[in-house]
Structure formats: structure tokens, C-alpha cells
DOVODO-218098 format. One record per residue: residue in three letters; x, z, y of N, C-alpha, C, O in turn. Coordinates in pm, whole numbers, plus 50000, padded with zeros to 5 digits. Layout:
<vextors>
+-----+--------+-------+---------+---------+-------+----------+--------+-------+---------+--------+-------+---------+
:   r : n_east :  n_up : n_north : ca_east : ca_up : ca_north : c_east :  c_up : c_north : o_east :  o_up : o_north :
+-----+--------+-------+---------+---------+-------+----------+--------+-------+---------+--------+-------+---------+
: ALA :      X :     Z :       Y :       X :     Z :        Y :      X :     Z :       Y :      X :     Z :       Y :
...
+-----+--------+-------+---------+---------+-------+----------+--------+-------+---------+--------+-------+---------+
</vextors>
This chain:
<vextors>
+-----+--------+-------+---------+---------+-------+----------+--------+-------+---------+--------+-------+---------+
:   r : n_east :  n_up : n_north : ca_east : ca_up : ca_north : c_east :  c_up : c_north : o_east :  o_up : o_north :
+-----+--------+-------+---------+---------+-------+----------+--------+-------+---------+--------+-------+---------+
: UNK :  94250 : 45256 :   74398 :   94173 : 45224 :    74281 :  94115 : 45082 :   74287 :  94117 : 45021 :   74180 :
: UNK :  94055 : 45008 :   74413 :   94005 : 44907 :    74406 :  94110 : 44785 :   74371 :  94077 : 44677 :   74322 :
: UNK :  94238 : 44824 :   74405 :   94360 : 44703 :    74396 :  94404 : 44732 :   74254 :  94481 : 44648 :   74208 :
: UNK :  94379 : 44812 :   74191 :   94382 : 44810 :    74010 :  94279 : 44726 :   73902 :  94283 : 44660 :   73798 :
: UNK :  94176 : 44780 :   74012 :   94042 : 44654 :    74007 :  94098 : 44555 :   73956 :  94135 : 44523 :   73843 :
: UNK :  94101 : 44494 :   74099 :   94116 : 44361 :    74109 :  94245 : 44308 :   74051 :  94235 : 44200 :   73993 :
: UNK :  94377 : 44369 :   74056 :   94482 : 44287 :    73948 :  94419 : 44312 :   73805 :  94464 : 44238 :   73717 :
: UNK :  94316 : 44409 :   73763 :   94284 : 44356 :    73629 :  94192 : 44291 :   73628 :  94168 : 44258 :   73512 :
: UNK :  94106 : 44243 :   73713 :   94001 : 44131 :    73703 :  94106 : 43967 :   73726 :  94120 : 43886 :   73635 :
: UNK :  94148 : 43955 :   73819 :   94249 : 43881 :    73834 :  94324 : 43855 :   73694 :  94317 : 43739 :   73653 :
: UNK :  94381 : 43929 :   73631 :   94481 : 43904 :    73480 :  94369 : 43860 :   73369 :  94393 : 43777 :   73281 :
: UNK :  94253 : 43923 :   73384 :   94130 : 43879 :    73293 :  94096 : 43719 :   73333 :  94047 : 43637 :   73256 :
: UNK :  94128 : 43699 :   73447 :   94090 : 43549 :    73491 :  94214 : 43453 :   73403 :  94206 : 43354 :   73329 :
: UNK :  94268 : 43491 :   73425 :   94427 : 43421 :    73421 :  94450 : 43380 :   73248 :  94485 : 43279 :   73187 :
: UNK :  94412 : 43512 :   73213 :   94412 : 43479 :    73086 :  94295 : 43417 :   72980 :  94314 : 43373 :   72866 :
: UNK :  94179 : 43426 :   73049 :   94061 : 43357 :    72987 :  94065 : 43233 :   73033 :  94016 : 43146 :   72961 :
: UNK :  94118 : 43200 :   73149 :   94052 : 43005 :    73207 :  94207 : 42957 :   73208 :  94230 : 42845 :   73161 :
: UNK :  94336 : 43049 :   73269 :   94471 : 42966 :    73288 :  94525 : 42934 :   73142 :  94583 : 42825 :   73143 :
: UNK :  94525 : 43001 :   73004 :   94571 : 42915 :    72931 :  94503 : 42919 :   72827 :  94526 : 42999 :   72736 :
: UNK :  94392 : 42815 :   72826 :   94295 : 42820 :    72766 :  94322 : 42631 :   72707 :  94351 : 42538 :   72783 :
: UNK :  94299 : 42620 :   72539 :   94318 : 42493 :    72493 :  94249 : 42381 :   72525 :  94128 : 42399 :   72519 :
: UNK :  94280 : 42275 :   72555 :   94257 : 42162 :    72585 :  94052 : 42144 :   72535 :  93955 : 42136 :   72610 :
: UNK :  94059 : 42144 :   72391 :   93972 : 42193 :    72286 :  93954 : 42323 :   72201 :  94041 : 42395 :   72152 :
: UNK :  93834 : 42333 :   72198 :   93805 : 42441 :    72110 :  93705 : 42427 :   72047 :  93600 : 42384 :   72095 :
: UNK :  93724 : 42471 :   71894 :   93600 : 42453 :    71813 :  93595 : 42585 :   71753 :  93688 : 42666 :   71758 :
: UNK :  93473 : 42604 :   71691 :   93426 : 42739 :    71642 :  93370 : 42713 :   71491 :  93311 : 42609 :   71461 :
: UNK :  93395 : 42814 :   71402 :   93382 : 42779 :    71260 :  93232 : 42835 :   71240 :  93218 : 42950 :   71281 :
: UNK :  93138 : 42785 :   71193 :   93002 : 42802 :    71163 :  92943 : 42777 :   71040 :  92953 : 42678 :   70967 :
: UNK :  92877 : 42883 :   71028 :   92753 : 42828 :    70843 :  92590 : 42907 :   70881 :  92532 : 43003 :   70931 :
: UNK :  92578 : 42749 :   70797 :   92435 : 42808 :    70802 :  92350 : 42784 :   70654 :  92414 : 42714 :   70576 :
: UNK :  92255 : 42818 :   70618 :   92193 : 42814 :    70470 :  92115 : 42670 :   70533 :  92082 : 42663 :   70651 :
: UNK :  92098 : 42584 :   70459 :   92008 : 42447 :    70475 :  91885 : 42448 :   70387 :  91768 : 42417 :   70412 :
: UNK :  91965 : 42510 :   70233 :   91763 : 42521 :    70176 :  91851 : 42668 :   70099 :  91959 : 42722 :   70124 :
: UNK :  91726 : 42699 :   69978 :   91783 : 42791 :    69944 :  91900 : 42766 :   69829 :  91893 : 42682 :   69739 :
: UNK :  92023 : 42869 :   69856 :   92121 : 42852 :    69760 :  92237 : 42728 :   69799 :  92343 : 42696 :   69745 :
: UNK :  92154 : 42669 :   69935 :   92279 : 42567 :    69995 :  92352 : 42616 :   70110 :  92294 : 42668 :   70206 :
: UNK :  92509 : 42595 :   70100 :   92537 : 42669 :    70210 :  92611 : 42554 :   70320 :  92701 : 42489 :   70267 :
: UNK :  92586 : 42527 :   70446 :   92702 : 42427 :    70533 :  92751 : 42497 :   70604 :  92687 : 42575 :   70674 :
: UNK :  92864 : 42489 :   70606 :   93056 : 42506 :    70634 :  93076 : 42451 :   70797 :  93106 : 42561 :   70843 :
: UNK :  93079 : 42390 :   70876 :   93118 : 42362 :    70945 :  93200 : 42372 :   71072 :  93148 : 42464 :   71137 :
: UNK :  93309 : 42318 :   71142 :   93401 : 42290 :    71304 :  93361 : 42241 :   71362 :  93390 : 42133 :   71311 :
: UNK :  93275 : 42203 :   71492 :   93222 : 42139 :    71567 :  93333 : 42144 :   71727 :  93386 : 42249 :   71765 :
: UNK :  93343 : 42057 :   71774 :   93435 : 42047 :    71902 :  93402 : 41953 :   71985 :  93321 : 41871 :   71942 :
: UNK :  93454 : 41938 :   72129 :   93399 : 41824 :    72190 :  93522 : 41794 :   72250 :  93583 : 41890 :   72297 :
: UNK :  93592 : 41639 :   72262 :   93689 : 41643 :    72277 :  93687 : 41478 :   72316 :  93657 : 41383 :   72245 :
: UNK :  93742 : 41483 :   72488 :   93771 : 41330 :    72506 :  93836 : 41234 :   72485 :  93923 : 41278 :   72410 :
: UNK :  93864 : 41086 :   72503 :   93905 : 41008 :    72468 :  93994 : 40990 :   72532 :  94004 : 41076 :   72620 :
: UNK :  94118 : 40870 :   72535 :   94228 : 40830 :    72663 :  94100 : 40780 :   72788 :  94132 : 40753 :   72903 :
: UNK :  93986 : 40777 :   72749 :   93902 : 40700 :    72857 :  93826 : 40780 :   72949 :  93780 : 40756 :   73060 :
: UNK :  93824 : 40884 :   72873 :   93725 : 41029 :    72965 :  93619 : 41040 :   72891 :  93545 : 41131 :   72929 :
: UNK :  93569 : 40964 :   72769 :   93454 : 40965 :    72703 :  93430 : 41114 :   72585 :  93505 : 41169 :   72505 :
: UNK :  93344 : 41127 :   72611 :   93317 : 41298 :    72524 :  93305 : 41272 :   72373 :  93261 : 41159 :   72352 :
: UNK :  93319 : 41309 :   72315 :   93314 : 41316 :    72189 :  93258 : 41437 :   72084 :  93336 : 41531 :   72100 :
: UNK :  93181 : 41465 :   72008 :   93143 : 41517 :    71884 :  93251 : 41526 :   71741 :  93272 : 41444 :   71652 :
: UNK :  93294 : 41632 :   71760 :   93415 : 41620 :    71613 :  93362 : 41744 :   71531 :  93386 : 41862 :   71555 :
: UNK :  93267 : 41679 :   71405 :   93253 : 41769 :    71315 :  93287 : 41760 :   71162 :  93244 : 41673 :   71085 :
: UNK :  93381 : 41875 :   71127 :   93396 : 41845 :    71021 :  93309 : 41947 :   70920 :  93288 : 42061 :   70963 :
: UNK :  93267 : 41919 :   70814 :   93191 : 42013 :    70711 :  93196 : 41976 :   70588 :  93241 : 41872 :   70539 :
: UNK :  93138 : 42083 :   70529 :   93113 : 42094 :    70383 :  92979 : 42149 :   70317 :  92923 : 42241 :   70377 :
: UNK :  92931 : 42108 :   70217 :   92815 : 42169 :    70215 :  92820 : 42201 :   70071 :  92850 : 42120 :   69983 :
: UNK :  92778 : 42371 :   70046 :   92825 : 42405 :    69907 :  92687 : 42460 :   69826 :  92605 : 42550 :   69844 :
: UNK :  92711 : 42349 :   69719 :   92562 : 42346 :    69638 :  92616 : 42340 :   69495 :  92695 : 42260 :   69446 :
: UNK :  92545 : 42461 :   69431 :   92578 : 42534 :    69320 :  92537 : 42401 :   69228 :  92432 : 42337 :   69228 :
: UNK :  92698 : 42378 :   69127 :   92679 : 42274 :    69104 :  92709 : 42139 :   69122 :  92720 : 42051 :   69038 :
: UNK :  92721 : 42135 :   69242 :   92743 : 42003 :    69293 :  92887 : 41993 :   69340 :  92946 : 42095 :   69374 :
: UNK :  92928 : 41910 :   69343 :   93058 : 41905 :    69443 :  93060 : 41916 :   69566 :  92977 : 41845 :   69623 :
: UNK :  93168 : 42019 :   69674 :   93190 : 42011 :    69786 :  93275 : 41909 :   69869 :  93391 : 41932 :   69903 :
: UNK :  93216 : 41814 :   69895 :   93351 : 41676 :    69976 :  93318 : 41775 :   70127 :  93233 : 41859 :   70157 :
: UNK :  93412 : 41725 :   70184 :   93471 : 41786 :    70323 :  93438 : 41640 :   70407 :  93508 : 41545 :   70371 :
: UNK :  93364 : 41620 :   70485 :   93340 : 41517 :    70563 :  93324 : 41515 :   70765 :  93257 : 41595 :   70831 :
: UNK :  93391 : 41426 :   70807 :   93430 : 41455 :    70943 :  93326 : 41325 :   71009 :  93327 : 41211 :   70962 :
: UNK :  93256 : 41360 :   71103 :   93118 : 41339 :    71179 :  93190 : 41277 :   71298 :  93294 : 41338 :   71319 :
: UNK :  93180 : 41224 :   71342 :   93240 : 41156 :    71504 :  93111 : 41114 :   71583 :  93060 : 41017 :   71527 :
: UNK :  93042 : 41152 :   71688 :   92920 : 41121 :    71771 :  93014 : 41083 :   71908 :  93105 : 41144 :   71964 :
: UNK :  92949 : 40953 :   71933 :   93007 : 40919 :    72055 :  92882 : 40930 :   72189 :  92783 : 41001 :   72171 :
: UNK :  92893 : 40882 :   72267 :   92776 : 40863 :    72334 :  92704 : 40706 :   72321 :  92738 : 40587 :   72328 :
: UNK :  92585 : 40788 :   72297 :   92440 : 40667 :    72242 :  92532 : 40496 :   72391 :  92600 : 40516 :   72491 :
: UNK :  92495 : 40388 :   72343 :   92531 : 40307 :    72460 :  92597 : 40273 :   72465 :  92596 : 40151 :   72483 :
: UNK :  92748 : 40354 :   72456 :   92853 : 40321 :    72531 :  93000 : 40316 :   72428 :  93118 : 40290 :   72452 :
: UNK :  92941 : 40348 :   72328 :   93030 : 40279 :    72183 :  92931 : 40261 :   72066 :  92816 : 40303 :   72055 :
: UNK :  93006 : 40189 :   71981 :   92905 : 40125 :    71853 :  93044 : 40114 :   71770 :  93146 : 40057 :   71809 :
: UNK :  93019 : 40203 :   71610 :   93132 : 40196 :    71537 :  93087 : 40060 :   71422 :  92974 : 40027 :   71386 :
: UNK :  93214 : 40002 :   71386 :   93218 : 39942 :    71293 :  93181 : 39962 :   71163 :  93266 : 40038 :   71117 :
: UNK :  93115 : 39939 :   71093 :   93059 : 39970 :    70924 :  93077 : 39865 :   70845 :  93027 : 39764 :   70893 :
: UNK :  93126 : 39849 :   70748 :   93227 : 40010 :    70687 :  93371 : 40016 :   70724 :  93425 : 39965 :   70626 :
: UNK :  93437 : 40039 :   70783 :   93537 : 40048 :    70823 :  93598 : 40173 :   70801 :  93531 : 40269 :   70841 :
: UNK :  93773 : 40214 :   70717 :   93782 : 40319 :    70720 :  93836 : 40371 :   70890 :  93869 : 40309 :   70991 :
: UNK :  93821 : 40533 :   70849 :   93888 : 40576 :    71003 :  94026 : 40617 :   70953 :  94047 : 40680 :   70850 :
: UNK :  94132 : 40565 :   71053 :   94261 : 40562 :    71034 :  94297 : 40703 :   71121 :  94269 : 40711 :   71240 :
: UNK :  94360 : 40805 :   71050 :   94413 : 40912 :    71098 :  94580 : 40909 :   71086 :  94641 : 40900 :   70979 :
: UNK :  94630 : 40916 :   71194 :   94793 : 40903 :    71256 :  94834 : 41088 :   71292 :  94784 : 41176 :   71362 :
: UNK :  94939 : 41079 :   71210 :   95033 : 41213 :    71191 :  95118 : 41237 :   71309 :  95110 : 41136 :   71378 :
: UNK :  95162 : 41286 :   71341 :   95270 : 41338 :    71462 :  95400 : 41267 :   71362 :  95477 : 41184 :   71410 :
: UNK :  95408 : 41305 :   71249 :   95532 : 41259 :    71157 :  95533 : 41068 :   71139 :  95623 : 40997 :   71092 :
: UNK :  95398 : 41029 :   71195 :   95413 : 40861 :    71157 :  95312 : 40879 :   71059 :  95245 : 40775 :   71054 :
: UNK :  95277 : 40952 :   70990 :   95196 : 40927 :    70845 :  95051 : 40892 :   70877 :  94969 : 40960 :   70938 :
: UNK :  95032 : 40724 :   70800 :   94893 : 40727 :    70822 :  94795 : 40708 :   70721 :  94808 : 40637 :   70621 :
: UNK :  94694 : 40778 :   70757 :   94618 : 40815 :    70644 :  94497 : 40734 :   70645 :  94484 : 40668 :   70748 :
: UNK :  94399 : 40720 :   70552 :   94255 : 40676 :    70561 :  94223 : 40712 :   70484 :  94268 : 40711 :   70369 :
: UNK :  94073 : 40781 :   70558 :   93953 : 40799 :    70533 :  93827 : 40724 :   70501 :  93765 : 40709 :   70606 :
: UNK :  93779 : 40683 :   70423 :   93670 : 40581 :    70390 :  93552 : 40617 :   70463 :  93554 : 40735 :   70498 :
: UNK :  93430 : 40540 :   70505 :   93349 : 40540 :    70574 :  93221 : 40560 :   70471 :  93185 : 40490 :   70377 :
: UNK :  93163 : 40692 :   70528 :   93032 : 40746 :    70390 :  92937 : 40648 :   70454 :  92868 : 40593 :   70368 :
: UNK :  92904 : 40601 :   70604 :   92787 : 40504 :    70671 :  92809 : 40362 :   70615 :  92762 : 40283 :   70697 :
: UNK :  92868 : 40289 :   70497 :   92867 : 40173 :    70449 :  92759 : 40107 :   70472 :  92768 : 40015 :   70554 :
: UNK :  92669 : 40127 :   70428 :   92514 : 40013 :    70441 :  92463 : 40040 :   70558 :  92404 : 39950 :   70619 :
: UNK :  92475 : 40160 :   70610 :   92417 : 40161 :    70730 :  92424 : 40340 :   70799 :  92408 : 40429 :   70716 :
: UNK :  92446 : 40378 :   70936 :   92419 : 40475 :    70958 :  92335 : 40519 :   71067 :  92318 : 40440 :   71160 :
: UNK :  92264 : 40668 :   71068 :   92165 : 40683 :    71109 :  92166 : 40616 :   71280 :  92069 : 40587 :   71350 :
: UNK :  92285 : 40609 :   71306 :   92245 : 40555 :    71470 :  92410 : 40504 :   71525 :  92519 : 40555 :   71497 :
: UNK :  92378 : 40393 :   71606 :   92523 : 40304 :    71589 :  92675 : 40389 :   71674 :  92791 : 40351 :   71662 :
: UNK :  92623 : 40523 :   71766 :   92736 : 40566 :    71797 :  92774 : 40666 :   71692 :  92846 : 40746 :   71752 :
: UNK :  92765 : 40696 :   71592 :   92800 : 40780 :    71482 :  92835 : 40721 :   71363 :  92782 : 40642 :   71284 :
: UNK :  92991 : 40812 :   71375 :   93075 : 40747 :    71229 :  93071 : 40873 :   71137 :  93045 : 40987 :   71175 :
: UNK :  93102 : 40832 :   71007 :   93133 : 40961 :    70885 :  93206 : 40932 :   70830 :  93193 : 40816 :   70792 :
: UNK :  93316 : 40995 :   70788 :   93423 : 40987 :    70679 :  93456 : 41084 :   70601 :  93469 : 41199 :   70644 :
: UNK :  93478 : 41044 :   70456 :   93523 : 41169 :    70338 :  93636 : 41193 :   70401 :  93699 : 41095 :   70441 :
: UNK :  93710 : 41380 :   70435 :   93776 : 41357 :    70493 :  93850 : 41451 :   70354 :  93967 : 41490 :   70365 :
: UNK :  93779 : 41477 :   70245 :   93818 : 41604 :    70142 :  93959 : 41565 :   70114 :  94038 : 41660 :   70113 :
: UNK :  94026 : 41405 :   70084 :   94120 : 41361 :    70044 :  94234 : 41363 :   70110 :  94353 : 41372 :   70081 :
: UNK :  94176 : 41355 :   70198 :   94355 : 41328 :    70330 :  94384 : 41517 :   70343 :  94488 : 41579 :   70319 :
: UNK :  94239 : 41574 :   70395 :   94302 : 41724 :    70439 :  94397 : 41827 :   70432 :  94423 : 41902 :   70525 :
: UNK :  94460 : 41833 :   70294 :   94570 : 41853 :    70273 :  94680 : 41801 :   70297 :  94783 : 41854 :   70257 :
: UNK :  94679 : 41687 :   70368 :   94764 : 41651 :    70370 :  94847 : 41630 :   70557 :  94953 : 41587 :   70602 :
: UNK :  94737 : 41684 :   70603 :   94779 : 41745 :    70779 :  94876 : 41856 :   70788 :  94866 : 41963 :   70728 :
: UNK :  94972 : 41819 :   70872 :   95032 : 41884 :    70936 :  94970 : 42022 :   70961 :  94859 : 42003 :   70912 :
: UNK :  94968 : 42147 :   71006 :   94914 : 42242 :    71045 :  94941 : 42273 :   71189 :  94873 : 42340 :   71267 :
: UNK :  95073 : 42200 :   71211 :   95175 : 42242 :    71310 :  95179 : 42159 :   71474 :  95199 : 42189 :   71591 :
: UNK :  95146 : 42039 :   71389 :   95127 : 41894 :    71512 :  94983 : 41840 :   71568 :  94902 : 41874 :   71482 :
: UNK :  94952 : 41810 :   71615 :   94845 : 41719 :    71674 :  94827 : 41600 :   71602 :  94935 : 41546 :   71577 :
: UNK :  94733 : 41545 :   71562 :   94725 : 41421 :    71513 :  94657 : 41320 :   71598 :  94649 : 41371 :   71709 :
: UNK :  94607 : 41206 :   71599 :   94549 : 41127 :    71664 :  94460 : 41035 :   71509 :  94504 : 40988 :   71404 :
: UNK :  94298 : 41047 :   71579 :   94205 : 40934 :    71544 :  94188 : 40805 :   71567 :  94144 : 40790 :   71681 :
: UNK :  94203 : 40697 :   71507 :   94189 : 40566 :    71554 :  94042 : 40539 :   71505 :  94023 : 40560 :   71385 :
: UNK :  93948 : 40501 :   71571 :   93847 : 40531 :    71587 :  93774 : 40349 :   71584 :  93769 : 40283 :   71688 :
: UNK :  93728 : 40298 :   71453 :   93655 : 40148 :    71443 :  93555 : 40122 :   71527 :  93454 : 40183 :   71491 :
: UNK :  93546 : 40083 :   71587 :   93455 : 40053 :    71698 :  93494 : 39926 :   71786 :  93597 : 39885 :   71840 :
: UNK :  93317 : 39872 :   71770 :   93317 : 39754 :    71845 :  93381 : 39717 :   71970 :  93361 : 39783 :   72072 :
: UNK :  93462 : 39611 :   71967 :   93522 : 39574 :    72131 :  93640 : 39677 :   72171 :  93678 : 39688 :   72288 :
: UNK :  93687 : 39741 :   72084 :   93748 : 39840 :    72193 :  93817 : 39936 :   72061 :  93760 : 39978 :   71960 :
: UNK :  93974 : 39951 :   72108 :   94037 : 40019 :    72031 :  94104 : 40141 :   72054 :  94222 : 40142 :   72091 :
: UNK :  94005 : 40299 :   72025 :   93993 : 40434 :    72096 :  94028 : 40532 :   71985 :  93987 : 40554 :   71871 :
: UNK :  94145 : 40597 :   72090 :   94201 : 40697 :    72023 :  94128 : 40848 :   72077 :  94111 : 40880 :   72195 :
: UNK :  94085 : 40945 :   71928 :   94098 : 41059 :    71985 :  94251 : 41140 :   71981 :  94336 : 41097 :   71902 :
: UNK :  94286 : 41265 :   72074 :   94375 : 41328 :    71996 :  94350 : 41446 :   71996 :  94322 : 41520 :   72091 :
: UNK :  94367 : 41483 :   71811 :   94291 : 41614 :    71777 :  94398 : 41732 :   71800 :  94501 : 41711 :   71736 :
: UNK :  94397 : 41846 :   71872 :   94500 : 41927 :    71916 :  94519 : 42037 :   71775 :  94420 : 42066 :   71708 :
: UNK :  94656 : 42092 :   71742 :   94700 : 42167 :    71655 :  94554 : 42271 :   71648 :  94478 : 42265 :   71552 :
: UNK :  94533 : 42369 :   71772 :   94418 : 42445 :    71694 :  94305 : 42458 :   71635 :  94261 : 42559 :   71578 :
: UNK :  94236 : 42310 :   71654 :   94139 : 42246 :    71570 :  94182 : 42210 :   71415 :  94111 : 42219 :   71315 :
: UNK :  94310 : 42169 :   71424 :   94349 : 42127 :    71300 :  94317 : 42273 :   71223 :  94237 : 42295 :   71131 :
: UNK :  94383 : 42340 :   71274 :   94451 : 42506 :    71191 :  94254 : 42534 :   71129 :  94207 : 42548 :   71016 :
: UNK :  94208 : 42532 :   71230 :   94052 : 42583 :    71253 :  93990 : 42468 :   71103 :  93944 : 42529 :   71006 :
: UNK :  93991 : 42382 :   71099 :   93969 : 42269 :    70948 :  94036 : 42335 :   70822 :  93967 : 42351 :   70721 :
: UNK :  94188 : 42381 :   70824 :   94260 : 42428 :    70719 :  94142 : 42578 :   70698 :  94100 : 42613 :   70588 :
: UNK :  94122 : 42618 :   70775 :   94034 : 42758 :    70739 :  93888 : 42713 :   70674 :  93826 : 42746 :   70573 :
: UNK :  93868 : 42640 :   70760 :   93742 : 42577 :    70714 :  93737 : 42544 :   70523 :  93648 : 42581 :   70447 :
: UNK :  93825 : 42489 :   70498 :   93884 : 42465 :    70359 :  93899 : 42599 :   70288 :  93823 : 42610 :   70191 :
: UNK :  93981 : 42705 :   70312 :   94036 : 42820 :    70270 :  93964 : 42922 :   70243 :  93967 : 42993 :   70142 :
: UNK :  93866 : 42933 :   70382 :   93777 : 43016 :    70355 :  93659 : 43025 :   70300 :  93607 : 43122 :   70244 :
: UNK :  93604 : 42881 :   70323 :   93447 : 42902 :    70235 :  93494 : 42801 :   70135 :  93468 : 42683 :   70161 :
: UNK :  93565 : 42830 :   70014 :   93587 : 42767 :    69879 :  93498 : 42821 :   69820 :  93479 : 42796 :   69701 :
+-----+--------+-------+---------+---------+-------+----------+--------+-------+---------+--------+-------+---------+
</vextors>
């Protein structure tokens, strides 16, 4: 009995930490006031450099108002500073490149954080491939790459809270 144990604690290992995605994000809402609802993917996901990253994309749905879909990039305070206004250039597995315009134009709340409308391009991702972020920022030209199940996890994000 104890060696049944353990090959199923063992297969529980194997399968929770051995093939487990690079990234993972989790789909979340929360009410902000009353009658407002935010949508959001949050992930943390490094650079070619080892640098951590903040990837959020959301929506915020206010009776009335329009829902834009907008993608959040937090780098670490210090150690990057994005360009304003600069769009963020999103690269397809197929070659296709897209841009996103920058919502921080005049200014944003703090220099390692970018925002972009991302409502326009979203349809237009792959579901299937990985894409890569080219990311405006001072001195230094940094790619994220966003893995297929984050993508899929954004398409829901879209699908489900319409």
C-alpha cells in the first residue's frame, strides 16, 4: 500500500511542476464602483534578459460606456523607463506586425509602466502561436514573448465577459 502511495504522489508531482507552462495567467473580475465591472489576465513573464514583467490585459464594463480592451506592461521601478508616446509593436509568429497606440501620451502614472489600446489588434492574434512584444523603452530594445496559453486566456477574456 505505501508504494501505491508514493507512485501516486510521485505522478501528482510530475504532473503539477514537470509540465507546467512557461507562464500562467488567471482570468479575474472585480466590481470597481457600483454597476462597474473589470475583466482582467494578469501574468508575470520574463524578458530575453531575466527581467520580470507585469502583463495585464483588461476591460472595464460600464453601462453605457464603451469597453476598449487595454494591455498594462509594469516593468521593474529603476531598471526600465518606457518611451511616451510610443506605440507598442506586437510581432505574429506569421510575420504580422501590429500596433497598438500608447493610452500614457502626456504622461504616465510612473516611468516603468506602459498602456496600450489593445481592443483593435485582438482579433487579430493567432490563437495557435506565440507572439512576441517589442517593448519602447529607453536605451534598450526588449522583447517579451507572450506564450500561446496566455494568448487563448485574452481570446476568453474577450468572449466571455462581452
Amino acid at each position: 500500500m505505501p508504494q501505491k502511495l508514493l507512485v501516486y504522489f510521485l505522478t501528482l508531482l510530475t504532473l503539477t511542476f514537470g509540465f507546467a507552462p512557461s507562464a500562467t495567467a488567471l482570468l479575474r473580475q472585480h466590481q470597481e464602483s457600483p454597476g462597474v465591472m473589470r475583466y482582467h489576465s494578469q501574468a508575470s513573464i520574463k524578458d530575453e534578459t531575466g527581467h520580470a514583467w507585469q502583463i495585464i490585459l483588461y476591460k472595464v464594463k460600464n453601462p453605457g460606456a464603451s469597453s476598449d480592451i487595454n494591455l498594462r506592461l509594469v516593468g521593474f521601478p529603476s531598471i526600465v523607463k518606457f518611451e511616451h508616446p510610443q506605440p507598442l509593436e506586437v510581432m505574429t509568429a506569421h510575420g504580422l506586425l501590429l500596433t497598438a497606440p500608447d493610452v500614457y501620451a502626456s504622461g504616465s502614472p510612473a516611468p516603468n509602466v506602459g498602456e496600450y489600446k489593445f481592443t483593435a489588434i485582438l482579433n487579430q492574434l493567432p490563437t495557435t502561436k506565440s507572439l512576441k512584444l517589442n517593448l519602447p523603452l529607453s536605451g534598450s530594445d526588449t522583447q517579451i514573448k507572450i506564450p500561446t496559453n496566455i494568448i487563448t486566456e485574452w481570446q476568453m477574456l474577450v468572449t466571455e465577459f462581452d
